[in-house]
Every structure is written in C-alpha cells, then in structure tokens.
PDB file of N, CA, C, O and CB in Angstrom:
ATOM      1  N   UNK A   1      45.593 -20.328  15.029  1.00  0.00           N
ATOM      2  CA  UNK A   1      45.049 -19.000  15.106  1.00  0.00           C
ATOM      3  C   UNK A   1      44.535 -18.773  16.521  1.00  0.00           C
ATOM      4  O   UNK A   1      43.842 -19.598  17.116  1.00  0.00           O
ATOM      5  CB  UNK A   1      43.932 -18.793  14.060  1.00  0.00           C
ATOM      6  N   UNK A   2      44.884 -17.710  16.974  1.00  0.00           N
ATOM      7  CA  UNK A   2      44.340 -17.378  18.500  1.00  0.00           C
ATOM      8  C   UNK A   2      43.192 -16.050  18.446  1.00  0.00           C
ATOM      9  O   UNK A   2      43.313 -15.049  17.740  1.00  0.00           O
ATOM     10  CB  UNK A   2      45.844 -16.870  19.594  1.00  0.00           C
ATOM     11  N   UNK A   3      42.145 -16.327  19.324  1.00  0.00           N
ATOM     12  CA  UNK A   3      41.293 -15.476  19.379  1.00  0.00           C
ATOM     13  C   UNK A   3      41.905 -13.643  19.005  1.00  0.00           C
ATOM     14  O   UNK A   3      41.584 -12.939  18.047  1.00  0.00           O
ATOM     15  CB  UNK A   3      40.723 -15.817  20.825  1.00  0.00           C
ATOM     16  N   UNK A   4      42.629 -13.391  19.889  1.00  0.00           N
ATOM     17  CA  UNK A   4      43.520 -12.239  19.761  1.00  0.00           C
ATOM     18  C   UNK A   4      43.812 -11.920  18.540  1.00  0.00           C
ATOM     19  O   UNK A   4      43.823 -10.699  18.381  1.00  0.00           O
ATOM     20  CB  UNK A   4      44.665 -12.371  20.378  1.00  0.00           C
ATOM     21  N   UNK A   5      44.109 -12.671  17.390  1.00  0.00           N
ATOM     22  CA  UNK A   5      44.406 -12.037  16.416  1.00  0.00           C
ATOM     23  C   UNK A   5      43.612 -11.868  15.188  1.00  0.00           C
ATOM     24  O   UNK A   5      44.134 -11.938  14.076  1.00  0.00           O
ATOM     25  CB  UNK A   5      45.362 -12.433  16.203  1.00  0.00           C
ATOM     26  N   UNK A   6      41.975 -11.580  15.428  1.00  0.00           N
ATOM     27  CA  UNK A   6      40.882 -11.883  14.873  1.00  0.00           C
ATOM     28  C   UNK A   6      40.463 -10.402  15.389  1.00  0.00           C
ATOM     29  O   UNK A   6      40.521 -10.209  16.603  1.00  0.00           O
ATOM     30  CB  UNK A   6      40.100 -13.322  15.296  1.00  0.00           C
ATOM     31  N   UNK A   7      40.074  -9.419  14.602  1.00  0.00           N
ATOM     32  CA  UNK A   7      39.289  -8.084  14.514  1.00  0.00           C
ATOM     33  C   UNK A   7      38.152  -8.553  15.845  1.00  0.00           C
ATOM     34  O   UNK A   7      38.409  -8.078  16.951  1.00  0.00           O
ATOM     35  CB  UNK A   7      38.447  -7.740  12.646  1.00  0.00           C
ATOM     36  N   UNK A   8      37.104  -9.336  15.733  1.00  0.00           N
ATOM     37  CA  UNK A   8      36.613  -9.398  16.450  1.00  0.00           C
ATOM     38  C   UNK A   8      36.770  -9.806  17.786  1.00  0.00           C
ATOM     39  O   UNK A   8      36.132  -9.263  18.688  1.00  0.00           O
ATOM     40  CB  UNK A   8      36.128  -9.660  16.012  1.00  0.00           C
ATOM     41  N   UNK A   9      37.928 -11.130  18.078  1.00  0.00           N
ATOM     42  CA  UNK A   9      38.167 -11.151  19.447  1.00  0.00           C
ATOM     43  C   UNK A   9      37.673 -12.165  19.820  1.00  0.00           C
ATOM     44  O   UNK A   9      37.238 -12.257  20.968  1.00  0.00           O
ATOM     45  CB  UNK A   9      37.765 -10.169  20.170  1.00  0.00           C
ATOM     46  N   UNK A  10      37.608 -13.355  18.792  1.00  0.00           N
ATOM     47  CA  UNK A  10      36.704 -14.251  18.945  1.00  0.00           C
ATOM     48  C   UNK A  10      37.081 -15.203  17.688  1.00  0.00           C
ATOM     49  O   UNK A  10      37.477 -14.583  16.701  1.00  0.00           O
ATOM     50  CB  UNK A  10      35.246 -13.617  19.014  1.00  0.00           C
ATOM     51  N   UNK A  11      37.003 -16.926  17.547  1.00  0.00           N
ATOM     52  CA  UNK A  11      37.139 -17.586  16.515  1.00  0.00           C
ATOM     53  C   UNK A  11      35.783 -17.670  16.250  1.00  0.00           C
ATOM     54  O   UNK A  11      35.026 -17.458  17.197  1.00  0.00           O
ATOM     55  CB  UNK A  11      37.898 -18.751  16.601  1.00  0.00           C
ATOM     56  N   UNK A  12      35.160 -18.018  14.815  1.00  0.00           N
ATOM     57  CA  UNK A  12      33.823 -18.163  14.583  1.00  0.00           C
ATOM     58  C   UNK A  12      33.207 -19.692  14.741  1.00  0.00           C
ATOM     59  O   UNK A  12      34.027 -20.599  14.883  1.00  0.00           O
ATOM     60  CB  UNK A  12      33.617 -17.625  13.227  1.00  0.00           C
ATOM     61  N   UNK A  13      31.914 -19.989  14.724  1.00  0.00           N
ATOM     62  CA  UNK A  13      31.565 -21.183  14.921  1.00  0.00           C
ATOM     63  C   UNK A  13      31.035 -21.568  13.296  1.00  0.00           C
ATOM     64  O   UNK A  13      30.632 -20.774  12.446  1.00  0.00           O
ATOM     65  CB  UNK A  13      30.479 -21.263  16.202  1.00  0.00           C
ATOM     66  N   UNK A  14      31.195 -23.151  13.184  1.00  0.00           N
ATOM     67  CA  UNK A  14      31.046 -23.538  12.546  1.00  0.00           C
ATOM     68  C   UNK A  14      29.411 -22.984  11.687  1.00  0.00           C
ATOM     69  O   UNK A  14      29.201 -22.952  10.475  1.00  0.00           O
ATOM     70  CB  UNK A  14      31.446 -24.591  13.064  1.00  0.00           C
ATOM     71  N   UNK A  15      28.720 -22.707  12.510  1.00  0.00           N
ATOM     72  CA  UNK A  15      27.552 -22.505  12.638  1.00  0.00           C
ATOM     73  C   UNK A  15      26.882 -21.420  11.458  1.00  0.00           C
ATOM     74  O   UNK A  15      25.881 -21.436  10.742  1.00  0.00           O
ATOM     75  CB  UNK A  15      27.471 -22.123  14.007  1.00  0.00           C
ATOM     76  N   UNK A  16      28.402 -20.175  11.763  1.00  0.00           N
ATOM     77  CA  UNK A  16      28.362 -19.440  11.381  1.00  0.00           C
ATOM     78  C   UNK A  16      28.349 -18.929   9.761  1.00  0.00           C
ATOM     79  O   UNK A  16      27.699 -18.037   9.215  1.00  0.00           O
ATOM     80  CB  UNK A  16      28.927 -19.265  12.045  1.00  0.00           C
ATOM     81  N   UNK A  17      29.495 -20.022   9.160  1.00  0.00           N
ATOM     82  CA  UNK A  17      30.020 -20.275   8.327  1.00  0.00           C
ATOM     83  C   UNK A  17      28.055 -20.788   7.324  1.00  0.00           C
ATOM     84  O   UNK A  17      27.458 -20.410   6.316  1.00  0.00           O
ATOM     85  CB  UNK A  17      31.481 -21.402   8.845  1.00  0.00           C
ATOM     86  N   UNK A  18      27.820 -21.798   8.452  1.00  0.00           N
ATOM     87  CA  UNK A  18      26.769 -22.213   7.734  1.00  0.00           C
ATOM     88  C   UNK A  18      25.768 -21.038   7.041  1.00  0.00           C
ATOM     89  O   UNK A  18      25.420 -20.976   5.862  1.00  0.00           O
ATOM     90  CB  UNK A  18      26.054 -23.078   8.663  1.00  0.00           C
ATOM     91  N   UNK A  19      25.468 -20.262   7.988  1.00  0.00           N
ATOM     92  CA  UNK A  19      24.773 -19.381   7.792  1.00  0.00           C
ATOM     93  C   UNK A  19      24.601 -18.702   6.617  1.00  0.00           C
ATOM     94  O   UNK A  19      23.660 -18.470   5.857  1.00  0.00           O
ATOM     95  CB  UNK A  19      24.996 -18.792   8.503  1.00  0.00           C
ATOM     96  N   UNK A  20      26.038 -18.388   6.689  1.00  0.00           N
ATOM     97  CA  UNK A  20      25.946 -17.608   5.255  1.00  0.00           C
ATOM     98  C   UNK A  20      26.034 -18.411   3.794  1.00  0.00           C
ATOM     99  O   UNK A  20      25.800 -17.886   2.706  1.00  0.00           O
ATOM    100  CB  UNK A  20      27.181 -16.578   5.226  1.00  0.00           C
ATOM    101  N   UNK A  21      26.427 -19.808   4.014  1.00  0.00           N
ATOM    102  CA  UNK A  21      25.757 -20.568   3.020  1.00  0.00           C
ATOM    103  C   UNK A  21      24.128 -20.421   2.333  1.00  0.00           C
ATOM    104  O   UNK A  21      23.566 -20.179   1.265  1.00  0.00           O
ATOM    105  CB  UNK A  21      25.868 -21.755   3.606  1.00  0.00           C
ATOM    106  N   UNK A  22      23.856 -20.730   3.675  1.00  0.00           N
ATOM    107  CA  UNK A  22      22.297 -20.799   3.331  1.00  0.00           C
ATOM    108  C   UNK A  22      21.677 -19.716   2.866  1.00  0.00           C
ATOM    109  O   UNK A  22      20.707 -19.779   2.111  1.00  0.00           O
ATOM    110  CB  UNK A  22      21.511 -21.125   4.397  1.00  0.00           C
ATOM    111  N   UNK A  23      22.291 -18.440   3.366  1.00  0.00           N
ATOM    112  CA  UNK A  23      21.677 -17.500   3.081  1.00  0.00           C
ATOM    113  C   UNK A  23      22.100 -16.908   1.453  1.00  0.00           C
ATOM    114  O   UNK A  23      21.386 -16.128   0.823  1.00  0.00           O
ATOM    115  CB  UNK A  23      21.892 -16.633   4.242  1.00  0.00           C
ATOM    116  N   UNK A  24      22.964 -17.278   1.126  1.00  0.00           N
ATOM    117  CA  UNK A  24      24.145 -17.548  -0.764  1.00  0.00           C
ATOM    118  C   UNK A  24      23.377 -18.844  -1.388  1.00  0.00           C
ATOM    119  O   UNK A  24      23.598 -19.383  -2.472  1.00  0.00           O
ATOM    120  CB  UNK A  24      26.560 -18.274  -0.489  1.00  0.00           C
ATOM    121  N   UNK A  25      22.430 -19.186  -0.413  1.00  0.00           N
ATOM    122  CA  UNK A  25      21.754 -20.496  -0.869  1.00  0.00           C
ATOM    123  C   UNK A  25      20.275 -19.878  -1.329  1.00  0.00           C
ATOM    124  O   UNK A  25      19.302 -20.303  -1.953  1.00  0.00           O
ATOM    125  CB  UNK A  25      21.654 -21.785   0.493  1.00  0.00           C
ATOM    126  N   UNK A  26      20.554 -18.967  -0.847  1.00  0.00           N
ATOM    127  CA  UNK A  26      18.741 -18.853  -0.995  1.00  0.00           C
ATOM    128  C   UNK A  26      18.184 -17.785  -2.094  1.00  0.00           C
ATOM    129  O   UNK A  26      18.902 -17.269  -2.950  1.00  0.00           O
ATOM    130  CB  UNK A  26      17.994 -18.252   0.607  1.00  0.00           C
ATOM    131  N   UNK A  27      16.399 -17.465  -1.891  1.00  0.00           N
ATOM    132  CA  UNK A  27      16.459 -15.998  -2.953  1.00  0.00           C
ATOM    133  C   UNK A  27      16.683 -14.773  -2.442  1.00  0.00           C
ATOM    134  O   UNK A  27      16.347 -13.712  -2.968  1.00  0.00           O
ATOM    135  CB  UNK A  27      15.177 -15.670  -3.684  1.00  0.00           C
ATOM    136  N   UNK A  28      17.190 -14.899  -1.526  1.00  0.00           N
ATOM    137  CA  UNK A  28      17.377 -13.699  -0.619  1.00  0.00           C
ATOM    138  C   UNK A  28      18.460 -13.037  -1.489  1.00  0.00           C
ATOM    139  O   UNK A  28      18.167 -11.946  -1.978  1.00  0.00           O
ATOM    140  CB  UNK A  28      17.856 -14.042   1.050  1.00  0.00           C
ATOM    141  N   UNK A  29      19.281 -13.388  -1.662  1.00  0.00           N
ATOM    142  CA  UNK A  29      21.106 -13.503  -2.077  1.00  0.00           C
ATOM    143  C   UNK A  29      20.813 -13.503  -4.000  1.00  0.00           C
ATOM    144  O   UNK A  29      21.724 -13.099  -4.722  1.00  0.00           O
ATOM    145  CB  UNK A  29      22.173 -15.684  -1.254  1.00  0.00           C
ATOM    146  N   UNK A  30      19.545 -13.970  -4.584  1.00  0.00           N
ATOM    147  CA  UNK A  30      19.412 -14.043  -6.022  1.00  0.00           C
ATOM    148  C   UNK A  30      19.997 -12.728  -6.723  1.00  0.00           C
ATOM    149  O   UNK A  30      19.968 -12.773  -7.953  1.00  0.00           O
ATOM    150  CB  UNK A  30      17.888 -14.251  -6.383  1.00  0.00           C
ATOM    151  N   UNK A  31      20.552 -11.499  -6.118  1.00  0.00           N
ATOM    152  CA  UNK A  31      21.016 -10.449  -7.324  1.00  0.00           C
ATOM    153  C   UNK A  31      22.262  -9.742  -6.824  1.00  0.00           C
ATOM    154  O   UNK A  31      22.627  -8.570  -6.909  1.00  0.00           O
ATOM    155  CB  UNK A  31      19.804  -9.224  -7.710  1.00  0.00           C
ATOM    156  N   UNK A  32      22.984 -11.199  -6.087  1.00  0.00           N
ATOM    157  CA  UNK A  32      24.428 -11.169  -5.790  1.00  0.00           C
ATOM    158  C   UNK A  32      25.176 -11.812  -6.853  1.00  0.00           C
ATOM    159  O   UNK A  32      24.663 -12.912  -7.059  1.00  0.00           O
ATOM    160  CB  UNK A  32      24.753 -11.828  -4.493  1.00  0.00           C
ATOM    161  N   UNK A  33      25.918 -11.655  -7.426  1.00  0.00           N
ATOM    162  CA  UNK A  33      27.073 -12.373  -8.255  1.00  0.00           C
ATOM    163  C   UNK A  33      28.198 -11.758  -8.183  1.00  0.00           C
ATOM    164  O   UNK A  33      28.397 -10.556  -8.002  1.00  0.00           O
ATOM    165  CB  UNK A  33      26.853 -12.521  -9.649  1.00  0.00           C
ATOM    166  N   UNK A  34      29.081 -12.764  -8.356  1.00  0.00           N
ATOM    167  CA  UNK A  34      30.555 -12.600  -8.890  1.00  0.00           C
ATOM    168  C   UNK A  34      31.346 -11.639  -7.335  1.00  0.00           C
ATOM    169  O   UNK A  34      31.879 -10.537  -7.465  1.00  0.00           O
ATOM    170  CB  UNK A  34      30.516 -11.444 -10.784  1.00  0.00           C
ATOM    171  N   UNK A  35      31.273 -12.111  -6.482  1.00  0.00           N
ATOM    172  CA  UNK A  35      31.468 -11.639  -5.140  1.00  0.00           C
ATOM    173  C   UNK A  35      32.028 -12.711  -4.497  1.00  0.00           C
ATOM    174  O   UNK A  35      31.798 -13.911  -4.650  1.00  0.00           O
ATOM    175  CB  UNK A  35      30.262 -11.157  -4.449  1.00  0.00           C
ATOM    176  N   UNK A  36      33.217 -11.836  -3.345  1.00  0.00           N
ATOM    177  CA  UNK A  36      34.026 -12.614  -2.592  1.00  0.00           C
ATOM    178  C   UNK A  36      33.553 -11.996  -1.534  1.00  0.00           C
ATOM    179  O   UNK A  36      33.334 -10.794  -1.385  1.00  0.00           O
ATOM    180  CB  UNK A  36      35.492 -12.682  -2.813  1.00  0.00           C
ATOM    181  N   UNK A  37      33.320 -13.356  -0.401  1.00  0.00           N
ATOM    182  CA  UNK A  37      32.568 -13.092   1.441  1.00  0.00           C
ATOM    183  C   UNK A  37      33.163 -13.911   2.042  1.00  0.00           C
ATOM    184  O   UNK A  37      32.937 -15.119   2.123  1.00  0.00           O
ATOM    185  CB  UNK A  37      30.849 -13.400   1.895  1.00  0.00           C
ATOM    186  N   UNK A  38      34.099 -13.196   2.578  1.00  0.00           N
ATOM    187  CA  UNK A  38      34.956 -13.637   3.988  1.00  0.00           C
ATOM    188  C   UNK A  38      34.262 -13.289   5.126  1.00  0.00           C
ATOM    189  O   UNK A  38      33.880 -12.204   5.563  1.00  0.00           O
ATOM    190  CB  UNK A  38      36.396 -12.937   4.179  1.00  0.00           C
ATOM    191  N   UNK A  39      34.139 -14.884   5.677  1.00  0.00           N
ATOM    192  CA  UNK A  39      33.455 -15.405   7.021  1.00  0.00           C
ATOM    193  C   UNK A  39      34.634 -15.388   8.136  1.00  0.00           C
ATOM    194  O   UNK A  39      34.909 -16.267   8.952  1.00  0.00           O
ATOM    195  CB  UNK A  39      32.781 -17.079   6.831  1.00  0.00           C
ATOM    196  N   UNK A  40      35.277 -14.075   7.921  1.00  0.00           N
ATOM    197  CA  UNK A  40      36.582 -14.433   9.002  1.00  0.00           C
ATOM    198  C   UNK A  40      36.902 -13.396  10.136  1.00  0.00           C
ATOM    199  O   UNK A  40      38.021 -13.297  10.639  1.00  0.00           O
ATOM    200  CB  UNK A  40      38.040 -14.536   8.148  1.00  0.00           C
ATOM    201  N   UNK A  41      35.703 -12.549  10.532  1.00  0.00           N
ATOM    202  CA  UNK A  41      35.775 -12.110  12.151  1.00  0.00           C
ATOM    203  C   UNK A  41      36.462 -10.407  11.530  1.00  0.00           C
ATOM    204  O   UNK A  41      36.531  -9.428  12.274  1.00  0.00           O
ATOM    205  CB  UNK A  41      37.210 -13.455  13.510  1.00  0.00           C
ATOM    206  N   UNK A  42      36.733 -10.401  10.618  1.00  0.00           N
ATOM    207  CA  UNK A  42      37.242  -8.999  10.234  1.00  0.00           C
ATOM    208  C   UNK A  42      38.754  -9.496   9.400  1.00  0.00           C
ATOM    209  O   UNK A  42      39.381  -8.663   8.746  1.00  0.00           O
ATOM    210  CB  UNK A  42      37.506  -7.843  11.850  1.00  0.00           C
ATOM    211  N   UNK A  43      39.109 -10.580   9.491  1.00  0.00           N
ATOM    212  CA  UNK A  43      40.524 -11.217   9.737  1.00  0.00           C
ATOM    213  C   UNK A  43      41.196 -10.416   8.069  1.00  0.00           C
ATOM    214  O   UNK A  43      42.085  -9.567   8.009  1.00  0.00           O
ATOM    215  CB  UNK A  43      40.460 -13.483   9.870  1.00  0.00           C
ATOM    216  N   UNK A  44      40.447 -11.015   6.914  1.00  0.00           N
ATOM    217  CA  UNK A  44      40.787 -10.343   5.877  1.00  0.00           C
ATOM    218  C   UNK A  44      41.045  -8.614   5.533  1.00  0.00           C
ATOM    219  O   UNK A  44      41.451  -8.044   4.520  1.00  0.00           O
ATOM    220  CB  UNK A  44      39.931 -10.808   5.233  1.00  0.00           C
ATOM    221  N   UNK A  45      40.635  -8.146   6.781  1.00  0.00           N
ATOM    222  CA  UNK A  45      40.832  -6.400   6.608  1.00  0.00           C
ATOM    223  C   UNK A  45      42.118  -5.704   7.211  1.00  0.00           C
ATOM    224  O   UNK A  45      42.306  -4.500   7.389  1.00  0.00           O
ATOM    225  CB  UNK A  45      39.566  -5.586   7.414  1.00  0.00           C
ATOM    226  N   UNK A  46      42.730  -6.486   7.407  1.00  0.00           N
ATOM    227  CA  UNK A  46      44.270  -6.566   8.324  1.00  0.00           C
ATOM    228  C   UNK A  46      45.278  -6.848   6.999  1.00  0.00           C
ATOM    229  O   UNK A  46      46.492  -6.978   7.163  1.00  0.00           O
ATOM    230  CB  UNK A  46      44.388  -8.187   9.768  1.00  0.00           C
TER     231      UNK A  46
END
C-alpha cells in the first residue's frame, strides 16, 4: 500500500490503531454496540 492511495495521504501508525482500542476499551465507548470502525485513513470510503 502506498501513501497515495489512502484518502488521507498518509499510512497510519501503529499507535493509532491502539488508540482506538483503548478508547472501545473503555466507558467512554460503553453505549456503542454492534458497530464496524475502520482505522484506515478514509481507505474504506473508496
């Protein structure tokens, strides 16, 4: 995959990915269910 072909223009960092774990980890995220979250720069809207 090359930066270029990513909505944003950019590959993501691992980091990133984490993030939104934690945050699907937490009670922040408690009155989310049954939901799909693509961590992919826009990539899935193409």
């Amino acid at each position: 995959m090359l930066a270029a072909d990513v909505p944003l223009g950019r590959i993501g960092e691992p980091e990133e990915v984490g993030k939104t774990v934690a945050f699907l980890a937490s009670d922040d995220a408690s009155f989310i269910n049954a939901s799909e979250i693509y961590v992919d720069g826009g990539l899935a809207q193409i």
